[in-house]
Structure formats: structure tokens, C-alpha cells
BAKEBA-504306 format. One line per 2 residues: number of its first residue (from 1); their letters; for each residue x, y, z of C-alpha. Coordinates in nm, 2 decimals. Layout:
BAKEBA-504306
NUM> A> X Y Z  ... $
***
This chain:
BAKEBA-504306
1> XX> 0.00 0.00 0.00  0.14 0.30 -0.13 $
3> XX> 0.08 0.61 0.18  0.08 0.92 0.12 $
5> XX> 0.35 1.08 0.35  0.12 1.41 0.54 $
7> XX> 0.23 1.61 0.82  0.39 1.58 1.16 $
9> XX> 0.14 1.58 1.42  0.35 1.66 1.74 $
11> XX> 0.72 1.59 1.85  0.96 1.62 2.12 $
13> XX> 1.32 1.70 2.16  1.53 1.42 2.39 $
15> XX> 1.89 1.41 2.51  2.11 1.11 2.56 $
17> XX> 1.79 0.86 2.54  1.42 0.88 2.46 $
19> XX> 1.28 0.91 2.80  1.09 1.15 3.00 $
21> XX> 1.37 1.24 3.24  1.55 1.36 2.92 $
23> XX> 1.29 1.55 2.75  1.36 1.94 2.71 $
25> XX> 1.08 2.16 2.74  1.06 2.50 2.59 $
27> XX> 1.18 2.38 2.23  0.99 2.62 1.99 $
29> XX> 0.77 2.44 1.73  0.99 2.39 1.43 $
31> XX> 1.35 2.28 1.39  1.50 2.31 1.04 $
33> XX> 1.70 1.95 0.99  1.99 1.91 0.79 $
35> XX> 2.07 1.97 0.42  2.27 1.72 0.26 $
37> XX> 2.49 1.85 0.00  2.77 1.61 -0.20 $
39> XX> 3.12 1.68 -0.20  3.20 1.72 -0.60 $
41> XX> 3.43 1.79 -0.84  3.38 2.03 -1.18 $
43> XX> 3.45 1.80 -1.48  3.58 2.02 -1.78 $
45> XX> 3.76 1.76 -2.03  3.79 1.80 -2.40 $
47> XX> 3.50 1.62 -2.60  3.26 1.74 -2.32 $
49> XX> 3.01 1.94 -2.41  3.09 2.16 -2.11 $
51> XX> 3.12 2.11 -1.71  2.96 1.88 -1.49 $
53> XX> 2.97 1.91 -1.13  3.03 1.53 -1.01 $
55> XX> 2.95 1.44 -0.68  3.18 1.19 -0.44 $
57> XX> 2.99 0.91 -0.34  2.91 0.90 0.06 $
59> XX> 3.09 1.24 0.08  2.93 1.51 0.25 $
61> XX> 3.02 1.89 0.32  2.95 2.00 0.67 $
63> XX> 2.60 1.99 0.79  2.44 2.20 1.08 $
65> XX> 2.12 2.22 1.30  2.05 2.50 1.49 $
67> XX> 1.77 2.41 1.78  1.56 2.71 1.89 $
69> XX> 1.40 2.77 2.26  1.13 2.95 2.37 $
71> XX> 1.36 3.13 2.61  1.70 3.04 2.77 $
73> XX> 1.74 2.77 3.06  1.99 2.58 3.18 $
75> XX> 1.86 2.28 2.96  1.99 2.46 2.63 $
77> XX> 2.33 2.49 2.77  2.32 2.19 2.88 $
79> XX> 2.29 2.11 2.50  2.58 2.33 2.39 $
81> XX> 2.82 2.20 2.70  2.76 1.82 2.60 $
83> XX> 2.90 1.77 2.25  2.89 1.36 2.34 $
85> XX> 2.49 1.33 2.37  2.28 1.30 2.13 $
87> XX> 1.97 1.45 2.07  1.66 1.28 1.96 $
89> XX> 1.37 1.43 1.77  1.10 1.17 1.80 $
91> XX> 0.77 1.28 1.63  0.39 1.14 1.53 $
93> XX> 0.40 1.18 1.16  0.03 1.13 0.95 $
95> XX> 0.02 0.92 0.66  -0.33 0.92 0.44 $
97> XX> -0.44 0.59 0.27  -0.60 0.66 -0.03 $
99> XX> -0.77 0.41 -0.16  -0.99 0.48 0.22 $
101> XX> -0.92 0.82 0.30  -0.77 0.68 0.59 $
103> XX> -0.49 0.85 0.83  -0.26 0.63 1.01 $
105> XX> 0.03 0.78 1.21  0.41 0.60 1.20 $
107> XX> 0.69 0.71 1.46  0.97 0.95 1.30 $
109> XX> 1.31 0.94 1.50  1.58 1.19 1.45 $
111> XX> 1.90 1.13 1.61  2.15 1.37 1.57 $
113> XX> 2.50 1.43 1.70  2.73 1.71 1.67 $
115> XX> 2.96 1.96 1.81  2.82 2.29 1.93 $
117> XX> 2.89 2.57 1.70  2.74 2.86 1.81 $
119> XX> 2.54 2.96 2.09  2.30 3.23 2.03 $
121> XX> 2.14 3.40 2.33  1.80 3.55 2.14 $
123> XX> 1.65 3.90 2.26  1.48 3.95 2.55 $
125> XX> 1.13 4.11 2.44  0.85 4.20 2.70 $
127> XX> 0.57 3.96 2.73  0.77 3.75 2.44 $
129> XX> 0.98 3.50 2.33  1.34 3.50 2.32 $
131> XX> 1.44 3.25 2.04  1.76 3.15 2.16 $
133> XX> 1.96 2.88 1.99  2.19 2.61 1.96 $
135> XX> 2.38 2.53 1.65  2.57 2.22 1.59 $
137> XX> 2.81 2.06 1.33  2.65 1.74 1.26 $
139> XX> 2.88 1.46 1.25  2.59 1.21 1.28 $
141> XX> 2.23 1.22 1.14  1.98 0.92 1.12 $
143> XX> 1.62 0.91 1.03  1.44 0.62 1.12 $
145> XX> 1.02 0.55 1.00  0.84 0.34 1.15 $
147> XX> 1.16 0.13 1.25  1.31 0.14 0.93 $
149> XX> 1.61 0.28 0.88  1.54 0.57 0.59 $
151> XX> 1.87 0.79 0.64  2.19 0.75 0.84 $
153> XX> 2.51 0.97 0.77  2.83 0.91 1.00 $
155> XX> 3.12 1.12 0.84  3.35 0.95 1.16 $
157> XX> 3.31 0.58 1.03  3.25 0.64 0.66 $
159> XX> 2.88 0.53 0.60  2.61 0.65 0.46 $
161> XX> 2.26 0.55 0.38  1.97 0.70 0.17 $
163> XX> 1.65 0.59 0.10  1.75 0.28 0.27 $
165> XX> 2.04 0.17 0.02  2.39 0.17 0.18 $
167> XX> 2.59 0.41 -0.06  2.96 0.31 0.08 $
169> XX> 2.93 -0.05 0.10  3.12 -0.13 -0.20 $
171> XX> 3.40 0.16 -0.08  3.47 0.03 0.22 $
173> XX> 3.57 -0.29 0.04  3.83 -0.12 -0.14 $
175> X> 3.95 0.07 0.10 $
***
């Protein structure tokens, strides 16, 4: 059955484990995830009809993620002091049948691990929001759906997975 992926219900931001002793409260509602952009080379050889941009295999320039608060607490830092914890972004995501019309929901996992970049303190408004945030190189990012491993870059040990397929398992032989 082919769903139709639809929005995320609700989610929560963990540390270290997905339990309720380690959920943060006061995460905004939205966190932009990672961009994954290839490592490449411009191809310019005679006979070529111009340049190609060719992308390495497995190879990824630096990624980020920049978590935003509500307002600053000790929580956040905490964040930004522990580069060895990861943080888990574990959501309800809709999907719609269609032959029914249907919604089901599937569990969407996020695990991420980095070292803090940048911390930036927000503004302190009246009656507001400060927007405060974290920002982390991303040395480790996995999506999981429904169990399934969808996503999983880990620039430390070589591998990387999209869409399920392990891109670098033929490298690693050769290397």
C-alpha cells in the first residue's frame, strides 16, 4: 500500500535517550533539519560538451542544525556543554491511505549528533519569546520511519545510507 506521507502531528526533543527524564521543554515548534549537500568535483575535459559538477559518493560537506528555545534555561546549555549526547527528535507523523481516505500515524526518530557551534542567546522582548539557539556541526544524522532505517550519515566511520540503500558499501571494500 502505497501512503501518502502528510504532516507531523507533534514531536519532542530528547537528550542522551528517549525518556521523559530527558525531555527538554521549551523547544519552539519547528526545527530546520539538515541539508545534505555532496562533496564534488567540476568535470571540464575536451570532447565534453561543457562542465559537470560530479559528486563523491558517501561524501558530505558540513551539515548543521540549529535548535531554537522558547527562552534560555539551563537545559539549552546543557545542550551546547555536552558535544557527546545526542539528541533525539521523535515525532507522530500522518500518513493518508488513499484508496480509504484513511490517516494512520508512523513514529519518525531523528538522532543527531554534533559539536556545538554557536550559541545564540536570542533578545529578551517583553511579554515574548526569546528565540535562543543552539547550533551544531552534525557529525551524525539518522532518520528512522516506523523502525526502518530511511537515512543514516556518520562522516566518523565512513557510512552512509539513503532511501535505505547503503551508498559506501562497495567503498569500504576497497578501502
Amino acid at each position: 500500500m502505497n501512503l501518502i506521507p502528510d504532516k507531523v502531528n507533534n514531536y519532542n526533543v530528547y537528550t542522551g535517550t528517549a525518556s521523559a527524564a530527558n525531555k527538554l521543554i521549551g523547544v519552539t515548534d519547528e526545527t530546520t533539519l539538515v541539508k545534505l549537500n555532496s562533496m564534488s568535483e567540476t568535470i571540464n575535459l575536451a570532447g565534453m560538451a561543457g562542465e559537470v559538477d560530479s559528486p563523491a559518493v558517501g561524501q558530505y560537506q558540513s551539515m548543521d542544525i540549529t535548535i531554537t528555545f522558547s527562552n534560555i534555561a539551563k537545559s539549552s546549555l546543557d545542550i551546547a556543554a555536552k558535544d557527546n549526547t545526542p539528541l533525539i527528535f521523535r515525532s507522530a507523523q500522518e500518513f493518508i491511505n488513499p484508496e480509504d481516505n484513511t490517516k494512520s500515524f508512523k513514529n519518525r526518530t531523528v538522532t543527531v549528533r554534533g559539536m556545538t557551534k554557536s550559541i545564540d542567546f536570542g533578545v529578551m522582548k517583553k511579554a515574548g519569546y526569546g528565540k535562543p539557539s543552539i547550533t551544531k556541526e552534525v557529525t551524525y544524522y539518522k532518520e528512522e520511519i516506523d523502525g526502518e532505517v530511511v537515512t543514516e550519515i556518520d562522516k566518523f566511520n565512513g557510512k552512509a545510507i539513503i532511501g535505505g540503500e547503503d551508498m559506501t558499501k562497495d567503498i569500504l571494500d576497497y578501502i
